[in-house]
mmCIF entry with sequence, helices, sheets and N, C-alpha, C, O atoms, coordinates in Angstrom:
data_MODEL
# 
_entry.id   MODEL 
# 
_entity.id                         1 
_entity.type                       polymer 
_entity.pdbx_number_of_molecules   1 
# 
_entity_poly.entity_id                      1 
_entity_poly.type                           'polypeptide(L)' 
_entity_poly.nstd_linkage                   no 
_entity_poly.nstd_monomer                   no 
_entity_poly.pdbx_seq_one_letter_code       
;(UNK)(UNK)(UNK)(UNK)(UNK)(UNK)(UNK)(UNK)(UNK)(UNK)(UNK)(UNK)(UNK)(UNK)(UNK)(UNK)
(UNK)(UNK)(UNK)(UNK)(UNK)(UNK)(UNK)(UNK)(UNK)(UNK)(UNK)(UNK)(UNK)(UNK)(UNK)(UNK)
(UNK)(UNK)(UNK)(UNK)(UNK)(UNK)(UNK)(UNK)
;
_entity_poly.pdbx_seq_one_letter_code_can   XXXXXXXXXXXXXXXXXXXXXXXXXXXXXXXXXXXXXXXX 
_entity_poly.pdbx_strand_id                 A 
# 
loop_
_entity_poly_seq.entity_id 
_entity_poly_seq.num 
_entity_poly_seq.mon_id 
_entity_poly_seq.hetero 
1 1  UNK n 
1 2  UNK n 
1 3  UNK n 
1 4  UNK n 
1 5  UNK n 
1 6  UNK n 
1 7  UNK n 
1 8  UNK n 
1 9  UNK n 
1 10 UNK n 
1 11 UNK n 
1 12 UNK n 
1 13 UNK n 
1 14 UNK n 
1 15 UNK n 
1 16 UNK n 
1 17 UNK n 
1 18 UNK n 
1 19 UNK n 
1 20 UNK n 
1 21 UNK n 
1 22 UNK n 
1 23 UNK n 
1 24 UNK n 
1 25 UNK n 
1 26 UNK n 
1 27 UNK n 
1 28 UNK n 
1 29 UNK n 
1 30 UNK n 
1 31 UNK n 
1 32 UNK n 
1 33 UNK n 
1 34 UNK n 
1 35 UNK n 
1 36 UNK n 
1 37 UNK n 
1 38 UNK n 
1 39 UNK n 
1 40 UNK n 
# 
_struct_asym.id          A 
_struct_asym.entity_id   1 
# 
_struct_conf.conf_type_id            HELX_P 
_struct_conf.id                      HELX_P1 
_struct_conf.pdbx_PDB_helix_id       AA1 
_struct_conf.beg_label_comp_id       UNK 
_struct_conf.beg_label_asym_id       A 
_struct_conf.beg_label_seq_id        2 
_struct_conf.pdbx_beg_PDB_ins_code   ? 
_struct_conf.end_label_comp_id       UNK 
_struct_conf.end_label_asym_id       A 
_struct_conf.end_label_seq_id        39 
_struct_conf.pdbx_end_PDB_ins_code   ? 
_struct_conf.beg_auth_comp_id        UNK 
_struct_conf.beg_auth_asym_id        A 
_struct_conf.beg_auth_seq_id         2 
_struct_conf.end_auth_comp_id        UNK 
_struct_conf.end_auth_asym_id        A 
_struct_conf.end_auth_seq_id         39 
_struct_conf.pdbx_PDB_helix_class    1 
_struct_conf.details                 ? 
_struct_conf.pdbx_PDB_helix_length   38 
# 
_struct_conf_type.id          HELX_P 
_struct_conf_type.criteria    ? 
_struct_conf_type.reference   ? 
# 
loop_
_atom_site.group_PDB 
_atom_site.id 
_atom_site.type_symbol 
_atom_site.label_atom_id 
_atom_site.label_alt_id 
_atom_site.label_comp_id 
_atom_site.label_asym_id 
_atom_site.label_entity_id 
_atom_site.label_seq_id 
_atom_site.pdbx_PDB_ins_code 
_atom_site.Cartn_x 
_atom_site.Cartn_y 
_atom_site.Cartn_z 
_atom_site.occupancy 
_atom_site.B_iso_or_equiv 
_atom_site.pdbx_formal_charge 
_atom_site.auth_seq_id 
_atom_site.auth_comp_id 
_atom_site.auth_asym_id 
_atom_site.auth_atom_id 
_atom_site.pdbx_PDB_model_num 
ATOM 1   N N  . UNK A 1 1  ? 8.297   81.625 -116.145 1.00 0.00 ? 1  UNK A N  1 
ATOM 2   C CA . UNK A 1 1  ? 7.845   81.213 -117.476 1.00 0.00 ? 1  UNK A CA 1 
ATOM 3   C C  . UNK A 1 1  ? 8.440   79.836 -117.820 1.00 0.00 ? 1  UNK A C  1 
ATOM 4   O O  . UNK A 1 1  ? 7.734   79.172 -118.579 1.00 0.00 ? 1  UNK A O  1 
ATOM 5   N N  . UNK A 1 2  ? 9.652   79.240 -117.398 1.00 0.00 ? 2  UNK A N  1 
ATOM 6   C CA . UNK A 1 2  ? 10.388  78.235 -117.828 1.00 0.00 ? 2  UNK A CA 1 
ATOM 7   C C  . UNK A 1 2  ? 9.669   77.206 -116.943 1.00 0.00 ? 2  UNK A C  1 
ATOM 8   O O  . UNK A 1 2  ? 9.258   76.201 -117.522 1.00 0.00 ? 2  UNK A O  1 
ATOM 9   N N  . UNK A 1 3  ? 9.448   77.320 -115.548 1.00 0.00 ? 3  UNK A N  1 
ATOM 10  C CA . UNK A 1 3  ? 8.801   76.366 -114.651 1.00 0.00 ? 3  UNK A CA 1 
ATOM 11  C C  . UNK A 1 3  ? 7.145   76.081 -115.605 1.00 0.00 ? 3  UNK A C  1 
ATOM 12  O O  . UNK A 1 3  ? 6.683   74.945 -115.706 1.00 0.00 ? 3  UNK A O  1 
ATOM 13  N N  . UNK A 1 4  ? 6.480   77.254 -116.191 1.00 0.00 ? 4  UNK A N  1 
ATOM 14  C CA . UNK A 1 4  ? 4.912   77.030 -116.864 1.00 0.00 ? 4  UNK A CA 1 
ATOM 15  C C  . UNK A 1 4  ? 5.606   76.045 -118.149 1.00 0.00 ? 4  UNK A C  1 
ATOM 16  O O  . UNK A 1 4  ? 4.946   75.054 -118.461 1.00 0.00 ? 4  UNK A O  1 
ATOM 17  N N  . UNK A 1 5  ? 6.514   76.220 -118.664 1.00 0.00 ? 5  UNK A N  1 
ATOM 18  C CA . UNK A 1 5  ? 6.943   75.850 -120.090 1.00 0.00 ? 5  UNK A CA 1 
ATOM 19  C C  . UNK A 1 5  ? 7.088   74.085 -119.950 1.00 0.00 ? 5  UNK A C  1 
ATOM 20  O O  . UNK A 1 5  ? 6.733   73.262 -120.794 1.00 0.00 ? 5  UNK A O  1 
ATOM 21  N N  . UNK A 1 6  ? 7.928   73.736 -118.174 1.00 0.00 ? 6  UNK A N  1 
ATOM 22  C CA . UNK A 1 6  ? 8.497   72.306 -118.374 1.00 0.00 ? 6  UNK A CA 1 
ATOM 23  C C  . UNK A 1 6  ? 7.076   71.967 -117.846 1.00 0.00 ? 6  UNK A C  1 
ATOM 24  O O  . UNK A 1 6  ? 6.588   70.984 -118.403 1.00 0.00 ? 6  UNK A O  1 
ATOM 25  N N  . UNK A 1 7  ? 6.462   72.432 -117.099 1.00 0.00 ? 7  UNK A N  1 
ATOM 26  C CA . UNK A 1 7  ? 4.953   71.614 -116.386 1.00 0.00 ? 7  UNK A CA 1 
ATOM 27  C C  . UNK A 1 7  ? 4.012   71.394 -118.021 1.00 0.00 ? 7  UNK A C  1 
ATOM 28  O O  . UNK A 1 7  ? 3.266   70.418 -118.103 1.00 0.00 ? 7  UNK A O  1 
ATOM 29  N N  . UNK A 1 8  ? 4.101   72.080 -118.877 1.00 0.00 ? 8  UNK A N  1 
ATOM 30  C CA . UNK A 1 8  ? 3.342   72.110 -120.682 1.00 0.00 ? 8  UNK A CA 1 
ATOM 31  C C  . UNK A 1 8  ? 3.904   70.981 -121.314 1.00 0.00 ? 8  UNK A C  1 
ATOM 32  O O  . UNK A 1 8  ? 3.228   70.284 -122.070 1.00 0.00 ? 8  UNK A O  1 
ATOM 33  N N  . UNK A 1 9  ? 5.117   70.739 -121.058 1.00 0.00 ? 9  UNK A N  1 
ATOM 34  C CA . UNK A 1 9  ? 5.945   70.007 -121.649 1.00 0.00 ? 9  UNK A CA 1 
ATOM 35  C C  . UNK A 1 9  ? 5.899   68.496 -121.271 1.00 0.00 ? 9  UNK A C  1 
ATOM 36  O O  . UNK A 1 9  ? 5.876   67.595 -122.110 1.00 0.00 ? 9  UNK A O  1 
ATOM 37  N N  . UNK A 1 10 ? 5.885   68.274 -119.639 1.00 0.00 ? 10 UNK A N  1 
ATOM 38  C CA . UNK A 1 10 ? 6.069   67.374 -119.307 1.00 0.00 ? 10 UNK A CA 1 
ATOM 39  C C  . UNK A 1 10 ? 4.046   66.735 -119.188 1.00 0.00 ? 10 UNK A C  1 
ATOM 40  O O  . UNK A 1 10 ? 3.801   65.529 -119.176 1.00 0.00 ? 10 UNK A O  1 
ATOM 41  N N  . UNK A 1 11 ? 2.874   67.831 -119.116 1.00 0.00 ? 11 UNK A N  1 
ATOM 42  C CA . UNK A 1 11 ? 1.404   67.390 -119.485 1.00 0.00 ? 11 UNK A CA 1 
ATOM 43  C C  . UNK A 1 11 ? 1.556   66.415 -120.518 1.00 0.00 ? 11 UNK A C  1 
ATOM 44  O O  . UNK A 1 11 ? 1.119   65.265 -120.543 1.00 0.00 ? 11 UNK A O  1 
ATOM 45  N N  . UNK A 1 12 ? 2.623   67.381 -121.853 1.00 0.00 ? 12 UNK A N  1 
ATOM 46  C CA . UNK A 1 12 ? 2.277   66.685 -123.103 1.00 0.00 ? 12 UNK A CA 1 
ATOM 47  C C  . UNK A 1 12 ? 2.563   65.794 -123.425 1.00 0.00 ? 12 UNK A C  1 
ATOM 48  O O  . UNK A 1 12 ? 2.093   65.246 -124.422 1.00 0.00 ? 12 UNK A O  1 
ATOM 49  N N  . UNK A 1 13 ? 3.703   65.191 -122.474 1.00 0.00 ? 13 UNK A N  1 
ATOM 50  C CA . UNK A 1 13 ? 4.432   64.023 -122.760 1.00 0.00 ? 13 UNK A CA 1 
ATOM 51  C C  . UNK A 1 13 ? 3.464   62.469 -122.391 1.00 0.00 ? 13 UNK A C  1 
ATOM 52  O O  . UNK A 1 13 ? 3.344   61.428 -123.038 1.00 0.00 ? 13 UNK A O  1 
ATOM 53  N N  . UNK A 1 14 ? 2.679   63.074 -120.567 1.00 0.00 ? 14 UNK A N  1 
ATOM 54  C CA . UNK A 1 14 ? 2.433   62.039 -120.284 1.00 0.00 ? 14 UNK A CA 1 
ATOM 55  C C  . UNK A 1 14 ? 1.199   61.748 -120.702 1.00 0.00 ? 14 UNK A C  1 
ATOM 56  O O  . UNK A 1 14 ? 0.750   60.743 -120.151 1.00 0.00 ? 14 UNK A O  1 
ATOM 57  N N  . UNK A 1 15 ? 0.188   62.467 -121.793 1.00 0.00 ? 15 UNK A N  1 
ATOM 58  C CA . UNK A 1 15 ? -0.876  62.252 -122.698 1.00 0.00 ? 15 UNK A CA 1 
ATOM 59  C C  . UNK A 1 15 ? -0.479  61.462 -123.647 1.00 0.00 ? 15 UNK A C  1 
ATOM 60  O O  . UNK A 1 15 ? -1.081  60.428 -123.935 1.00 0.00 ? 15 UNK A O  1 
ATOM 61  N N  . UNK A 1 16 ? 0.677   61.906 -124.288 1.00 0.00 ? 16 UNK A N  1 
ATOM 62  C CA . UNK A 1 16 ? 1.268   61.089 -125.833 1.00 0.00 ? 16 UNK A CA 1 
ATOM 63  C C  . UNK A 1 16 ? 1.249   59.912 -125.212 1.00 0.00 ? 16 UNK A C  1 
ATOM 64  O O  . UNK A 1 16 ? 0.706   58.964 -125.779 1.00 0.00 ? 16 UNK A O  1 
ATOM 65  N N  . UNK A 1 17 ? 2.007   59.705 -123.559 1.00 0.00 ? 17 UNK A N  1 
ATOM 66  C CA . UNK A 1 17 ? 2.058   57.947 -123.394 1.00 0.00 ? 17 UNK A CA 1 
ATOM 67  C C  . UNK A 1 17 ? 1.188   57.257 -123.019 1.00 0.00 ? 17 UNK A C  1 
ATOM 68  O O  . UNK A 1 17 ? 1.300   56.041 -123.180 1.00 0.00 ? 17 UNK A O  1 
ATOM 69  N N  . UNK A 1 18 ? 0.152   57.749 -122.459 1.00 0.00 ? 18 UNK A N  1 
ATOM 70  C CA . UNK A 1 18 ? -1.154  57.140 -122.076 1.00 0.00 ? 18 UNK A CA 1 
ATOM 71  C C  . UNK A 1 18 ? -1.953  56.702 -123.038 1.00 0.00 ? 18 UNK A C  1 
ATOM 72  O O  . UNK A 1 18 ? -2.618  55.674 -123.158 1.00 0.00 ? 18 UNK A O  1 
ATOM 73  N N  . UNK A 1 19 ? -1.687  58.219 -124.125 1.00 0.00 ? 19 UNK A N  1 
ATOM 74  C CA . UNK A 1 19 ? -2.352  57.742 -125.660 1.00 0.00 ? 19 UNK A CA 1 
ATOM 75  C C  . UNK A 1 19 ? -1.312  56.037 -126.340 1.00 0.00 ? 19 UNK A C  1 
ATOM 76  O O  . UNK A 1 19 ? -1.344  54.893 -126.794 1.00 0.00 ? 19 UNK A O  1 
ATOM 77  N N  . UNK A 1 20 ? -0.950  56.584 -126.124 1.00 0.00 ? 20 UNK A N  1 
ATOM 78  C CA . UNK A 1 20 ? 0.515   55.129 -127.523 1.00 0.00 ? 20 UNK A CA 1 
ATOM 79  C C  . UNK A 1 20 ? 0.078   54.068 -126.362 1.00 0.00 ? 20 UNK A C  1 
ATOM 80  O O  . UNK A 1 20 ? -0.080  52.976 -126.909 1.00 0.00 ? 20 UNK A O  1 
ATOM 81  N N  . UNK A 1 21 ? -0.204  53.978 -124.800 1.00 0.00 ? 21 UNK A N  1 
ATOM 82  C CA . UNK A 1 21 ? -0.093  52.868 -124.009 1.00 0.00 ? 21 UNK A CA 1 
ATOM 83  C C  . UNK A 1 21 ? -1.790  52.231 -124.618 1.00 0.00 ? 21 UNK A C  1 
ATOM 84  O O  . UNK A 1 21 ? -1.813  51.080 -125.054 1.00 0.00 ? 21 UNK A O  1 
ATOM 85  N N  . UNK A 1 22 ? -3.028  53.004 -124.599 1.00 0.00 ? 22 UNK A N  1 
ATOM 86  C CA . UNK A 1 22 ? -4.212  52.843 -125.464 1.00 0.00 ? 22 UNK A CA 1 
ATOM 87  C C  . UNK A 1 22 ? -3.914  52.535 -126.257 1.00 0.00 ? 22 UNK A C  1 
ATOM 88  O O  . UNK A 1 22 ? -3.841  51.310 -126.351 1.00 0.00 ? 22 UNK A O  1 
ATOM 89  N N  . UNK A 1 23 ? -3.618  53.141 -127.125 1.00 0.00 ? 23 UNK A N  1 
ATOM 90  C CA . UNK A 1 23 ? -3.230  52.642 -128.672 1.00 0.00 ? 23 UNK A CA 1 
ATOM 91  C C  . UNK A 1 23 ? -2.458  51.135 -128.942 1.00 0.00 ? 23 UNK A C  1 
ATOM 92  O O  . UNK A 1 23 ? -2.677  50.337 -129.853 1.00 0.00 ? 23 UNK A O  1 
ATOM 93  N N  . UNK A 1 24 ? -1.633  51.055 -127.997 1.00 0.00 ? 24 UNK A N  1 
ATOM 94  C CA . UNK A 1 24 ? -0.837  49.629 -128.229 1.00 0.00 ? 24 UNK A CA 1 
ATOM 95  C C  . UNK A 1 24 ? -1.860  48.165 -127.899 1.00 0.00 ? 24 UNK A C  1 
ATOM 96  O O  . UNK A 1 24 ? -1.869  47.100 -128.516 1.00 0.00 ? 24 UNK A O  1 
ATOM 97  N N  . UNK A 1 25 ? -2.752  48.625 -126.585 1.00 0.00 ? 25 UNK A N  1 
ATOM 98  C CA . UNK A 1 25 ? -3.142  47.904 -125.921 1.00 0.00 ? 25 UNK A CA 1 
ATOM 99  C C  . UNK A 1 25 ? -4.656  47.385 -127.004 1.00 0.00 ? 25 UNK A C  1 
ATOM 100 O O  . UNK A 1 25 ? -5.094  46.234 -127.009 1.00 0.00 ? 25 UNK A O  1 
ATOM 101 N N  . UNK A 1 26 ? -5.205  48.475 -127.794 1.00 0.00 ? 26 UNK A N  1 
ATOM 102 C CA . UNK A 1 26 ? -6.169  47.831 -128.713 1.00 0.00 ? 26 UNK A CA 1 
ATOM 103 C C  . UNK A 1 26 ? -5.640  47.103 -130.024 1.00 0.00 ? 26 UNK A C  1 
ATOM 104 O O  . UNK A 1 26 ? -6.104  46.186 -130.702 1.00 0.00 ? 26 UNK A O  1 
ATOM 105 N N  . UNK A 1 27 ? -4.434  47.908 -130.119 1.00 0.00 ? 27 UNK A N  1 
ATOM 106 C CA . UNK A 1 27 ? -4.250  46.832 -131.417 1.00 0.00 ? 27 UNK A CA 1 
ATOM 107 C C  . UNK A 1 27 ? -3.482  45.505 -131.241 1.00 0.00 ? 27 UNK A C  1 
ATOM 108 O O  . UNK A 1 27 ? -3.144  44.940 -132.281 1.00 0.00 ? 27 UNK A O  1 
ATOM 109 N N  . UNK A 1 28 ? -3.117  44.853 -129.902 1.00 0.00 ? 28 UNK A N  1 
ATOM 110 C CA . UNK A 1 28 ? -2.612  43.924 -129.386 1.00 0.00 ? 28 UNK A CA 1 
ATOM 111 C C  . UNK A 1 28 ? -3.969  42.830 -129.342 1.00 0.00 ? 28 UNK A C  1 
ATOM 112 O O  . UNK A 1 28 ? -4.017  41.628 -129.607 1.00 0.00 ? 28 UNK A O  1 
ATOM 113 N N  . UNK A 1 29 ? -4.908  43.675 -128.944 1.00 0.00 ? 29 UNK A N  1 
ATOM 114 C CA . UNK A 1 29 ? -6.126  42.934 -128.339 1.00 0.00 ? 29 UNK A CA 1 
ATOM 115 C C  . UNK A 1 29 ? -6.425  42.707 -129.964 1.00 0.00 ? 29 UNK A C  1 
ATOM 116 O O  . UNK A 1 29 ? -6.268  41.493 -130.094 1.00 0.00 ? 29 UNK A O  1 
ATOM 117 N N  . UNK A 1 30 ? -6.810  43.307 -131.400 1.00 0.00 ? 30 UNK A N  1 
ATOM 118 C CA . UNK A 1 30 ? -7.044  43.503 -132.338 1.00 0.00 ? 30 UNK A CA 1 
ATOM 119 C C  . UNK A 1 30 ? -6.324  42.390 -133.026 1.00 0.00 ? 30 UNK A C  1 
ATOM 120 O O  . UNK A 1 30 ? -7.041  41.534 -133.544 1.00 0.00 ? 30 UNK A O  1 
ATOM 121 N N  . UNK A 1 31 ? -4.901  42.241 -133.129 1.00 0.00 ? 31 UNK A N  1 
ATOM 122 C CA . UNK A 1 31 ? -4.284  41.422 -133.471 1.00 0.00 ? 31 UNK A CA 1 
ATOM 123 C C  . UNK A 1 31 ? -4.492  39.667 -133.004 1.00 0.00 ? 31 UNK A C  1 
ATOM 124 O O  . UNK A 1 31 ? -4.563  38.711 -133.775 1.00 0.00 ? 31 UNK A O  1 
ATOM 125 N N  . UNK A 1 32 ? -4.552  39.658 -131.538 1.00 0.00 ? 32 UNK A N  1 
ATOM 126 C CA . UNK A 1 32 ? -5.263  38.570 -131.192 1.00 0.00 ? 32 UNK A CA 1 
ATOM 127 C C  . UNK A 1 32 ? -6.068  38.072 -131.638 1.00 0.00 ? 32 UNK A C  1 
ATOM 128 O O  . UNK A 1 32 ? -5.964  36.906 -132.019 1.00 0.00 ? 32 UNK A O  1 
ATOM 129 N N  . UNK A 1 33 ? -7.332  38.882 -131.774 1.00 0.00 ? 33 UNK A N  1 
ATOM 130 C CA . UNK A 1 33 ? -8.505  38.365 -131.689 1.00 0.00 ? 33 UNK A CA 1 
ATOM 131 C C  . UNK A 1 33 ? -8.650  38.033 -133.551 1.00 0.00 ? 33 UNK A C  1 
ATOM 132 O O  . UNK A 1 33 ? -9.542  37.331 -134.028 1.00 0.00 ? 33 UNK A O  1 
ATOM 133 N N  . UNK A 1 34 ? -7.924  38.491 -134.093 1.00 0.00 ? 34 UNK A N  1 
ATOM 134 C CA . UNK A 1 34 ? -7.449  38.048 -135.906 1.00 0.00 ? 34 UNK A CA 1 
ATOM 135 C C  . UNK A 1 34 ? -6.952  36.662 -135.649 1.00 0.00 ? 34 UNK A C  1 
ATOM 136 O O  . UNK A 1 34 ? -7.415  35.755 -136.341 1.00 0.00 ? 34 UNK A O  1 
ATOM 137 N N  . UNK A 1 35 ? -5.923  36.357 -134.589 1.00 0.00 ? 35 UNK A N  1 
ATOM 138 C CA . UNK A 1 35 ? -5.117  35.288 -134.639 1.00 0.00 ? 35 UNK A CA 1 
ATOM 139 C C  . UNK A 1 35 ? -5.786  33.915 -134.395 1.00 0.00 ? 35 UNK A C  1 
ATOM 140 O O  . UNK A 1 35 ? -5.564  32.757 -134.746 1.00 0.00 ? 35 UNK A O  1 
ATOM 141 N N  . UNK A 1 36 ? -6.799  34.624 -133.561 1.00 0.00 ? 36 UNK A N  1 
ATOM 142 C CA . UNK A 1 36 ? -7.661  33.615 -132.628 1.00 0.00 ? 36 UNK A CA 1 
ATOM 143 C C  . UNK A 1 36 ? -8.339  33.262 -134.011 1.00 0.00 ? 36 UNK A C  1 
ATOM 144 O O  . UNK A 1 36 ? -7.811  32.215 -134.386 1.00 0.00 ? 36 UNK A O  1 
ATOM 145 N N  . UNK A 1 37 ? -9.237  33.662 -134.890 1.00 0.00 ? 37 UNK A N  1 
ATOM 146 C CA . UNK A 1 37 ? -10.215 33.991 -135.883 1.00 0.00 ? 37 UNK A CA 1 
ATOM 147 C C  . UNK A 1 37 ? -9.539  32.949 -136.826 1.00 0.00 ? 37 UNK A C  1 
ATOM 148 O O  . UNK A 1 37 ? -10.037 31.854 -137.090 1.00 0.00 ? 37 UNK A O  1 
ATOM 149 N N  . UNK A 1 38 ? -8.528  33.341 -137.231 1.00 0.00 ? 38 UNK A N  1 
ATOM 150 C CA . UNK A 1 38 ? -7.603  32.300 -138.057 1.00 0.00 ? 38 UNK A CA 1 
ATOM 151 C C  . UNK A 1 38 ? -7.359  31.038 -137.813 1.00 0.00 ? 38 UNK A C  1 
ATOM 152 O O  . UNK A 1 38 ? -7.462  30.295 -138.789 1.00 0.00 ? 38 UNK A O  1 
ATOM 153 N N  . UNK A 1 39 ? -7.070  30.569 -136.823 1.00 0.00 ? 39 UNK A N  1 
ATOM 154 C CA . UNK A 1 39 ? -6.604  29.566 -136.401 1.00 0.00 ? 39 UNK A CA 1 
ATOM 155 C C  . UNK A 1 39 ? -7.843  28.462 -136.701 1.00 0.00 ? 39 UNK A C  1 
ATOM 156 O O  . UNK A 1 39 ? -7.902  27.387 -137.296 1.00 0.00 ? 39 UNK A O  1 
ATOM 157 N N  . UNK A 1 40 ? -8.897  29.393 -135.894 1.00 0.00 ? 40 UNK A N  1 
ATOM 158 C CA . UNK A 1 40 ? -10.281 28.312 -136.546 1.00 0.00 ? 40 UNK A CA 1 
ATOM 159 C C  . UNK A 1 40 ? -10.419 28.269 -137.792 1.00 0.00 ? 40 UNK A C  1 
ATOM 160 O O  . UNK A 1 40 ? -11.309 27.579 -138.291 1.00 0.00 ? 40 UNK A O  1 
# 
C-alpha cells in the first residue's frame, strides 16, 4: 500500500510541474509579447 501511495504521490507531483512549467512558459510568452506591444 505505501509503494501504491509514493508512485500517487510522486504522479502528482510530476503533473503539478509540467502544469506550473506550462503555466510559466505562457505567461512569459504573454508578458513579452505586452512588452513588445508597448515599446511600439
Amino acid at each position: 500500500m505505501n509503494a501504491f501511495l509514493w508512485v500517487g504521490v510522486q504522479g502528482a507531483n510530476a503533473l503539478s510541474f509540467l502544469f506550473a512549467q506550462d503555466f510559466n512558459r505562457r505567461t512569459h510568452v504573454k508578458y513579452i509579447s505586452e512588452n513588445e506591444s508597448s515599446k511600439v
